[in-house]
N, C-alpha and C positions, 0 to 999 in steps of 0.2 A: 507215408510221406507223399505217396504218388498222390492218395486222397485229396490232401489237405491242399497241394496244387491246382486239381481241378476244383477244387472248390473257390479257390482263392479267382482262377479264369473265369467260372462262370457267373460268380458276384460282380467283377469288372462289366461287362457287358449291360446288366442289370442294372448297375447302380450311374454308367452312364446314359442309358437309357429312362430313365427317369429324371437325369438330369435335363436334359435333352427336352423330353414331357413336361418338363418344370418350367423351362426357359421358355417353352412354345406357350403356355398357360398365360404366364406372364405378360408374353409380349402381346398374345390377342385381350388382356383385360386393357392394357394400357392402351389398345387401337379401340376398345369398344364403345368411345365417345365417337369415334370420326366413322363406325359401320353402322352406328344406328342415324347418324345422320346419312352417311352414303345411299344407306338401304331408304328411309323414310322421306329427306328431302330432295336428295339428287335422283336416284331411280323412281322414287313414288313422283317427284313430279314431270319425270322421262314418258312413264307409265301414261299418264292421265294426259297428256301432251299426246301422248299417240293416238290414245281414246279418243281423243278434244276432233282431231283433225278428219275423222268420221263422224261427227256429226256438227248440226246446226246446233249452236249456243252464243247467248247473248248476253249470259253474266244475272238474268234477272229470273229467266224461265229454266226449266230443265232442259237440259244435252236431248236433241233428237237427233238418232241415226239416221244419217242420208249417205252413207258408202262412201261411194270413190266419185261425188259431189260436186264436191270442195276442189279436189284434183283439175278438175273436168270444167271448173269454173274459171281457176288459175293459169289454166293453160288458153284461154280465150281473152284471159283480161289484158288489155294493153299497158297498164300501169307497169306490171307484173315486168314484162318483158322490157321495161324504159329501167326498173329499177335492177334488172339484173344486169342491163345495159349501164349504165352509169358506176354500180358495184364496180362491173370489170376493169371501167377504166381507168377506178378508183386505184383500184388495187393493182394495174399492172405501172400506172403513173408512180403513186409514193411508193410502195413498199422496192423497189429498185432504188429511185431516188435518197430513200433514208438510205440503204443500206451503202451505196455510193459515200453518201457524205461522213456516215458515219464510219466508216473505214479511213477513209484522209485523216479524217480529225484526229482518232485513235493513235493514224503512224505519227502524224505531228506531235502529239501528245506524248509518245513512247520515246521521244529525244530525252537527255536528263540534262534539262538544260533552268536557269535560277528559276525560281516560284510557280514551278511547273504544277506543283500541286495545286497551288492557286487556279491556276487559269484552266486545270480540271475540274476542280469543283465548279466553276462558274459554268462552264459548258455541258457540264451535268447536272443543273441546276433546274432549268426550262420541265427535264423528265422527272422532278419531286411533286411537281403539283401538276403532273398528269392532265389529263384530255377532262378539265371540270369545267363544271358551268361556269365559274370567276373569268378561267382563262378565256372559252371561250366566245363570252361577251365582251374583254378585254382585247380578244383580235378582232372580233366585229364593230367595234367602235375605232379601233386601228384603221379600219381599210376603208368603214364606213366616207360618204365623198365630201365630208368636213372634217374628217378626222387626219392625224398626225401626218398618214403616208402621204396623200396627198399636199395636204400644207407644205412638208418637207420638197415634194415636188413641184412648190407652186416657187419655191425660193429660188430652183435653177431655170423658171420660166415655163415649166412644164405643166398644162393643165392635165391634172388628173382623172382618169375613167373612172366612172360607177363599176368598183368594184367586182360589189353584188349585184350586181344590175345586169352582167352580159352571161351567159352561160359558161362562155372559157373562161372569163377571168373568175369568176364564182368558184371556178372546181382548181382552180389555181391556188386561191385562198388558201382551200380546204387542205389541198398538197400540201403547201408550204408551210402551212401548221403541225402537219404530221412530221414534215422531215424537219420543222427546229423540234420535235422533241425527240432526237437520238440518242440521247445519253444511254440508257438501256446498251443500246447494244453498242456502243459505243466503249462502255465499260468493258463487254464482253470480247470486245474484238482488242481492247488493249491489254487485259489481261493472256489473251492470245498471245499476241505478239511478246508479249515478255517470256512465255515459254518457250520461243523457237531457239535452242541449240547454237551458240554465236559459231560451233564450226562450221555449221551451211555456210552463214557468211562467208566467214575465212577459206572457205574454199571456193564460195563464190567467186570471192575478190582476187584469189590467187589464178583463176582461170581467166581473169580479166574481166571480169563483170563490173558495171557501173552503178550508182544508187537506183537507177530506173530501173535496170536488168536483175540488180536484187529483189527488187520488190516486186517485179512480174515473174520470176523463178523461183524465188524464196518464200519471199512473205506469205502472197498470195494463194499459193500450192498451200504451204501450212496450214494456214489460217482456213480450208476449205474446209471442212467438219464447222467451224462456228456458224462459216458464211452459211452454209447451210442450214446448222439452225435458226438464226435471224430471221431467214428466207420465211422458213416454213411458219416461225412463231406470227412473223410480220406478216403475213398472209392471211393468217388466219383474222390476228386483230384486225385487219383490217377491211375484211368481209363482216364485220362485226361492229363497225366506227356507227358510230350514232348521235352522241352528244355533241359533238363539235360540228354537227350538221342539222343537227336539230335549232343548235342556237345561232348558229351564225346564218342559218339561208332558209332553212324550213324546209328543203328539198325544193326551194325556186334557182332562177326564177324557171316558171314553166315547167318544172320537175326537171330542170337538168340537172340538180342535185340530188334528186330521189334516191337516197339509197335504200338498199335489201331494207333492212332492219329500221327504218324509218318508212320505209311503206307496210312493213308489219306492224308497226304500232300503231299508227291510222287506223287500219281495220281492226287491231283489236280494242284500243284504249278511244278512238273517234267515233267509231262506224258501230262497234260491240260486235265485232264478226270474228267472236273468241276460237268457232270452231275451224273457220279459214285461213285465221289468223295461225292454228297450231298447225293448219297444213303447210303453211308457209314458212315454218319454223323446221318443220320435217326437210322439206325442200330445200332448205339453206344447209340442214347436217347432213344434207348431200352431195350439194355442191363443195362445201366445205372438205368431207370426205375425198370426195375424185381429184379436186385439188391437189391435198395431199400426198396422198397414193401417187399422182403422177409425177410431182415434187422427188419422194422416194425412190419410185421405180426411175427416175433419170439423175439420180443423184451420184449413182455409181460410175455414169463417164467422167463426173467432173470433181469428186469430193473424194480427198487422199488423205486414208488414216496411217500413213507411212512414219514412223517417227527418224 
Protein backbone atom coordinates (compact mmCIF):
# COMPACT_ATOMS: atom_id res chain seq x y z
CA UNK A 1 0.00 0.00 0.00
CA UNK A 2 2.85 2.19 1.34
CA UNK A 3 4.35 1.36 -2.44
CA UNK A 4 1.66 2.14 -4.41
CA UNK A 5 1.48 5.71 -2.66
CA UNK A 6 4.83 6.79 -3.32
CA UNK A 7 4.38 5.99 -6.49
CA UNK A 8 1.19 7.47 -7.19
CA UNK A 9 3.44 11.17 -5.23
CA UNK A 10 6.11 10.81 -7.51
CA UNK A 11 4.13 10.53 -10.87
CA UNK A 12 2.22 13.80 -9.76
CA UNK A 13 5.35 15.85 -9.88
CA UNK A 14 6.50 14.40 -13.22
CA UNK A 15 3.49 14.46 -14.94
CA UNK A 16 3.10 18.18 -13.91
CA UNK A 17 6.30 18.79 -14.86
CA UNK A 18 5.92 18.04 -18.30
CA UNK A 19 3.01 19.74 -18.27
CA UNK A 20 4.60 22.83 -17.40
CA UNK A 21 7.41 21.73 -20.40
CA UNK A 22 4.62 21.43 -22.60
CA UNK A 23 2.92 24.80 -22.02
CA UNK A 24 6.47 26.58 -22.08
CA UNK A 25 7.16 24.65 -25.76
CA UNK A 26 3.99 25.97 -26.94
CA UNK A 27 4.10 29.30 -25.81
CA UNK A 28 7.74 29.95 -27.26
CA UNK A 29 6.56 28.31 -30.82
CA UNK A 30 3.65 30.66 -30.87
CA UNK A 31 6.28 33.86 -29.97
CA UNK A 32 8.73 32.43 -32.61
CA UNK A 33 7.36 34.75 -35.44
CA UNK A 34 7.74 37.93 -33.23
CA UNK A 35 11.86 36.53 -31.92
CA UNK A 36 12.92 35.92 -35.33
CA UNK A 37 11.86 39.30 -36.08
CA UNK A 38 13.00 40.85 -32.74
CA UNK A 39 16.44 39.09 -33.12
CA UNK A 40 16.86 39.79 -37.21
CA UNK A 41 15.07 43.09 -37.76
CA UNK A 42 14.91 45.04 -34.34
CA UNK A 43 18.44 43.91 -32.78
CA UNK A 44 20.29 43.16 -36.32
CA UNK A 45 19.29 46.62 -37.24
CA UNK A 46 20.38 48.08 -33.46
CA UNK A 47 23.56 45.99 -34.27
CA UNK A 48 24.53 47.58 -37.71
CA UNK A 49 23.30 51.21 -36.25
CA UNK A 50 25.97 50.93 -33.77
CA UNK A 51 28.46 49.63 -36.40
CA UNK A 52 27.25 52.50 -38.87
CA UNK A 53 28.12 55.31 -36.11
CA UNK A 54 31.99 54.31 -36.28
CA UNK A 55 32.50 54.63 -39.53
CA UNK A 56 32.18 56.88 -42.65
CA UNK A 57 29.47 55.47 -45.09
CA UNK A 58 27.64 57.05 -47.83
CA UNK A 59 25.06 54.27 -48.94
CA UNK A 60 27.08 53.87 -52.41
CA UNK A 61 30.86 52.83 -51.15
CA UNK A 62 31.75 50.51 -48.37
CA UNK A 63 31.57 51.51 -44.18
CA UNK A 64 35.14 53.02 -43.38
CA UNK A 65 36.26 52.79 -39.77
CA UNK A 66 36.91 56.25 -38.48
CA UNK A 67 36.39 55.55 -34.33
CA UNK A 68 34.99 58.03 -32.34
CA UNK A 69 34.92 60.50 -35.62
CA UNK A 70 31.71 61.10 -36.04
CA UNK A 71 31.33 61.81 -32.22
CA UNK A 72 34.08 64.42 -32.24
CA UNK A 73 32.50 65.87 -35.33
CA UNK A 74 28.93 66.35 -33.70
CA UNK A 75 30.00 67.80 -30.91
CA UNK A 76 31.56 70.87 -32.85
CA UNK A 77 28.61 71.09 -35.34
CA UNK A 78 26.39 73.95 -34.68
CA UNK A 79 23.34 72.55 -36.19
CA UNK A 80 23.56 69.70 -33.81
CA UNK A 81 23.44 71.92 -30.77
CA UNK A 82 20.26 74.42 -32.53
CA UNK A 83 18.42 71.02 -33.11
CA UNK A 84 18.90 69.77 -29.65
CA UNK A 85 17.95 73.31 -28.63
CA UNK A 86 14.62 73.52 -30.48
CA UNK A 87 13.93 69.52 -29.44
CA UNK A 88 13.91 70.87 -25.86
CA UNK A 89 11.73 73.24 -26.20
CA UNK A 90 9.71 71.34 -28.28
CA UNK A 91 9.12 69.00 -25.87
CA UNK A 92 9.05 70.85 -22.56
CA UNK A 93 6.20 73.40 -24.48
CA UNK A 94 3.66 70.43 -25.80
CA UNK A 95 4.06 67.47 -24.01
CA UNK A 96 2.75 69.46 -20.62
CA UNK A 97 0.35 71.46 -22.70
CA UNK A 98 -1.27 67.99 -24.17
CA UNK A 99 -1.15 66.57 -21.07
CA UNK A 100 -3.01 69.80 -19.26
CA UNK A 101 -5.75 69.74 -21.99
CA UNK A 102 -6.11 66.41 -22.19
CA UNK A 103 -6.88 65.81 -18.56
CA UNK A 104 -9.87 68.94 -18.60
CA UNK A 105 -11.43 67.33 -21.52
CA UNK A 106 -11.38 63.72 -19.91
CA UNK A 107 -13.06 65.22 -16.30
CA UNK A 108 -15.53 67.14 -18.61
CA UNK A 109 -16.13 64.18 -20.47
CA UNK A 110 -16.47 61.86 -17.35
CA UNK A 111 -20.01 63.80 -16.44
CA UNK A 112 -22.93 61.35 -17.66
CA UNK A 113 -24.56 63.91 -19.05
CA UNK A 114 -27.06 63.38 -22.95
CA UNK A 115 -25.01 62.27 -26.11
CA UNK A 116 -21.86 62.29 -24.23
CA UNK A 117 -20.67 59.47 -26.20
CA UNK A 118 -21.16 61.58 -29.11
CA UNK A 119 -19.10 64.49 -28.16
CA UNK A 120 -16.30 61.76 -27.12
CA UNK A 121 -15.90 60.43 -30.23
CA UNK A 122 -15.69 63.72 -31.86
CA UNK A 123 -12.89 64.77 -29.75
CA UNK A 124 -11.15 61.69 -30.21
CA UNK A 125 -11.48 61.87 -33.59
CA UNK A 126 -8.44 64.40 -34.48
CA UNK A 127 -5.96 61.24 -32.72
CA UNK A 128 -7.33 58.38 -35.62
CA UNK A 129 -5.64 60.00 -38.38
CA UNK A 130 -2.58 60.69 -36.30
CA UNK A 131 0.59 63.08 -37.15
CA UNK A 132 0.30 62.09 -41.45
CA UNK A 133 1.31 63.80 -44.22
CA UNK A 134 -2.80 64.67 -45.28
CA UNK A 135 -3.10 66.32 -41.78
CA UNK A 136 -0.23 67.88 -41.74
CA UNK A 137 -0.49 69.73 -45.09
CA UNK A 138 -4.10 70.29 -44.05
CA UNK A 139 -2.63 72.51 -40.92
CA UNK A 140 -0.06 74.24 -43.17
CA UNK A 141 -2.62 75.46 -45.61
CA UNK A 142 -4.76 76.37 -42.27
CA UNK A 143 -2.17 78.82 -40.94
CA UNK A 144 -0.54 79.30 -44.33
CA UNK A 145 -1.21 83.88 -44.57
CA UNK A 146 -4.28 83.30 -47.12
CA UNK A 147 -5.37 80.40 -45.66
CA UNK A 148 -8.77 80.06 -43.32
CA UNK A 149 -7.05 81.23 -39.87
CA UNK A 150 -6.22 84.31 -41.02
CA UNK A 151 -9.37 85.02 -43.22
CA UNK A 152 -11.30 84.17 -40.12
CA UNK A 153 -9.17 86.98 -38.57
CA UNK A 154 -9.42 89.36 -41.20
CA UNK A 155 -13.52 89.23 -40.43
CA UNK A 156 -13.13 90.81 -36.77
CA UNK A 157 -10.62 93.36 -38.58
CA UNK A 158 -7.60 91.61 -37.61
CA UNK A 159 -4.70 91.36 -40.00
CA UNK A 160 -3.04 88.26 -39.62
CA UNK A 161 0.88 87.21 -39.21
CA UNK A 162 2.89 84.96 -41.34
CA UNK A 163 2.44 82.27 -39.49
CA UNK A 164 5.38 80.22 -40.68
CA UNK A 165 7.26 83.02 -41.30
CA UNK A 166 8.25 84.18 -37.52
CA UNK A 167 10.10 81.62 -35.49
CA UNK A 168 7.62 81.88 -32.35
CA UNK A 169 4.81 81.65 -34.07
CA UNK A 170 6.16 78.62 -36.39
CA UNK A 171 6.88 76.57 -33.16
CA UNK A 172 3.49 77.59 -31.87
CA UNK A 173 1.89 75.98 -34.99
CA UNK A 174 3.75 72.82 -34.36
CA UNK A 175 2.46 73.00 -30.51
CA UNK A 176 -0.79 73.42 -31.12
CA UNK A 177 -0.95 70.51 -33.56
CA UNK A 178 0.46 68.16 -31.12
CA UNK A 179 -1.99 69.33 -28.28
CA UNK A 180 -5.38 68.96 -30.66
CA UNK A 181 -4.23 65.55 -31.05
CA UNK A 182 -5.04 64.37 -27.27
CA UNK A 183 -7.36 61.90 -27.60
CA UNK A 184 -4.79 59.02 -26.79
CA UNK A 185 -4.40 60.01 -23.57
CA UNK A 186 -7.38 61.52 -23.18
CA UNK A 187 -9.07 58.05 -23.36
CA UNK A 188 -6.46 56.91 -20.95
CA UNK A 189 -6.96 59.54 -18.39
CA UNK A 190 -11.04 59.02 -18.67
CA UNK A 191 -10.74 55.63 -18.26
CA UNK A 192 -8.99 56.54 -15.02
CA UNK A 193 -11.25 58.57 -13.74
CA UNK A 194 -14.06 56.04 -13.89
CA UNK A 195 -11.98 53.80 -11.57
CA UNK A 196 -11.66 56.10 -8.70
CA UNK A 197 -13.75 54.65 -5.85
CA UNK A 198 -16.93 57.29 -5.42
CA UNK A 199 -16.26 56.81 -1.51
CA UNK A 200 -13.05 59.21 -1.80
CA UNK A 201 -15.63 61.44 -3.03
CA UNK A 202 -18.19 60.91 -0.47
CA UNK A 203 -15.88 61.50 2.13
CA UNK A 204 -14.31 64.18 0.38
CA UNK A 205 -17.57 65.99 0.32
CA UNK A 206 -18.48 65.01 3.84
CA UNK A 207 -15.39 66.68 5.21
CA UNK A 208 -16.62 69.73 3.22
CA UNK A 209 -14.66 69.77 0.08
CA UNK A 210 -15.86 71.48 -2.93
CA UNK A 211 -15.73 70.27 -6.86
CA UNK A 212 -12.29 72.17 -7.19
CA UNK A 213 -10.95 70.63 -3.70
CA UNK A 214 -12.00 67.26 -5.15
CA UNK A 215 -10.50 67.33 -8.07
CA UNK A 216 -6.90 68.67 -6.64
CA UNK A 217 -7.34 65.87 -3.61
CA UNK A 218 -9.04 63.29 -5.39
CA UNK A 219 -8.89 63.01 -8.82
CA UNK A 220 -5.68 64.24 -9.32
CA UNK A 221 -3.65 62.03 -6.54
CA UNK A 222 -5.48 59.01 -8.37
CA UNK A 223 -5.06 59.55 -11.55
CA UNK A 224 -1.07 60.19 -10.78
CA UNK A 225 0.14 56.50 -12.14
CA UNK A 226 -1.43 57.47 -15.66
CA UNK A 227 -0.33 61.13 -15.49
CA UNK A 228 2.80 59.60 -15.33
CA UNK A 229 2.65 57.45 -17.99
CA UNK A 230 1.30 60.07 -20.57
CA UNK A 231 4.29 62.11 -19.28
CA UNK A 232 6.83 59.61 -20.14
CA UNK A 233 5.01 58.05 -23.34
CA UNK A 234 4.52 61.88 -24.58
CA UNK A 235 8.08 62.49 -24.06
CA UNK A 236 9.40 60.22 -25.63
CA UNK A 237 6.97 60.75 -28.92
CA UNK A 238 7.89 63.82 -28.87
CA UNK A 239 11.70 63.76 -28.95
CA UNK A 240 10.87 61.78 -32.02
CA UNK A 241 8.12 64.31 -33.94
CA UNK A 242 9.25 64.50 -37.47
CA UNK A 243 6.53 64.55 -39.97
CA UNK A 244 4.54 67.17 -38.92
CA UNK A 245 7.76 69.30 -39.13
CA UNK A 246 8.98 68.15 -41.93
CA UNK A 247 5.76 69.23 -43.84
CA UNK A 248 4.71 72.13 -42.30
CA UNK A 249 8.17 74.21 -41.89
CA UNK A 250 11.08 72.14 -43.07
CA UNK A 251 12.84 73.10 -39.88
CA UNK A 252 12.66 77.01 -40.96
CA UNK A 253 12.41 79.39 -40.80
CA UNK A 254 16.15 79.68 -40.09
CA UNK A 255 16.31 76.27 -38.34
CA UNK A 256 14.19 77.48 -35.54
CA UNK A 257 12.17 74.42 -36.18
CA UNK A 258 15.11 72.12 -36.71
CA UNK A 259 14.28 69.28 -34.76
CA UNK A 260 16.60 66.05 -33.37
CA UNK A 261 15.28 63.71 -35.88
CA UNK A 262 14.87 66.09 -38.86
CA UNK A 263 18.29 67.13 -38.72
CA UNK A 264 19.11 63.44 -38.81
CA UNK A 265 17.57 62.79 -41.84
CA UNK A 266 19.28 65.66 -43.68
CA UNK A 267 22.54 64.07 -43.02
CA UNK A 268 21.49 60.76 -43.77
CA UNK A 269 18.84 60.83 -46.67
CA UNK A 270 20.38 64.76 -48.12
CA UNK A 271 23.95 64.91 -47.30
CA UNK A 272 24.49 60.59 -47.44
CA UNK A 273 26.33 60.87 -43.97
CA UNK A 274 24.80 57.41 -43.03
CA UNK A 275 27.65 56.91 -40.68
CA UNK A 276 27.00 60.36 -38.69
CA UNK A 277 23.75 60.15 -39.19
CA UNK A 278 23.75 56.42 -36.89
CA UNK A 279 25.85 58.46 -34.47
CA UNK A 280 23.34 60.81 -34.12
CA UNK A 281 20.83 58.27 -33.71
CA UNK A 282 23.04 56.79 -30.87
CA UNK A 283 22.84 60.26 -29.29
CA UNK A 284 19.16 60.65 -29.36
CA UNK A 285 18.83 56.87 -27.48
CA UNK A 286 20.62 58.78 -25.01
CA UNK A 287 19.01 61.50 -24.53
CA UNK A 288 16.02 59.73 -24.73
CA UNK A 289 17.23 57.25 -22.03
CA UNK A 290 18.38 60.00 -19.23
CA UNK A 291 15.03 61.51 -19.92
CA UNK A 292 13.53 58.78 -18.82
CA UNK A 293 15.47 57.50 -15.85
CA UNK A 294 15.09 61.06 -14.51
CA UNK A 295 11.15 60.88 -15.29
CA UNK A 296 11.34 57.53 -12.97
CA UNK A 297 13.81 58.32 -10.41
CA UNK A 298 11.43 61.65 -9.52
CA UNK A 299 8.23 59.92 -10.08
CA UNK A 300 8.25 58.53 -6.65
CA UNK A 301 7.63 62.27 -4.91
CA UNK A 302 4.86 62.79 -6.87
CA UNK A 303 2.99 59.49 -8.26
CA UNK A 304 0.60 57.53 -5.66
CA UNK A 305 -0.20 53.75 -6.31
CA UNK A 306 -2.50 53.99 -2.99
CA UNK A 307 -5.83 52.47 -3.96
Amino acid sequence: MDTQVDIIVRARPQKATRKRVGNGAAAYGFMTPWLIGMMFLTMGSMLFTFYLAFTKYNLISAPQWVGTQNFASIVKDGNFWAAIRVTFIYVVLSVPARLIASLLIATLLSKNVRGIGIYRALIYLPSLIGGSVGVSIGWRKMFDQTGPINALLQVFGIHGPVWLGSPVSAMAVLILLSVWQFGSEMVIFLAGIKQIPAYLYEAATIDGAGSIQRWFRVTLPMLSPLIFFNLLMGTISSFMVFTQVYVITNGGPINSTLVYVLYLYREAFTYLNMGYAAALSLILLVLIALCSGILFLTSRLWVNYDV
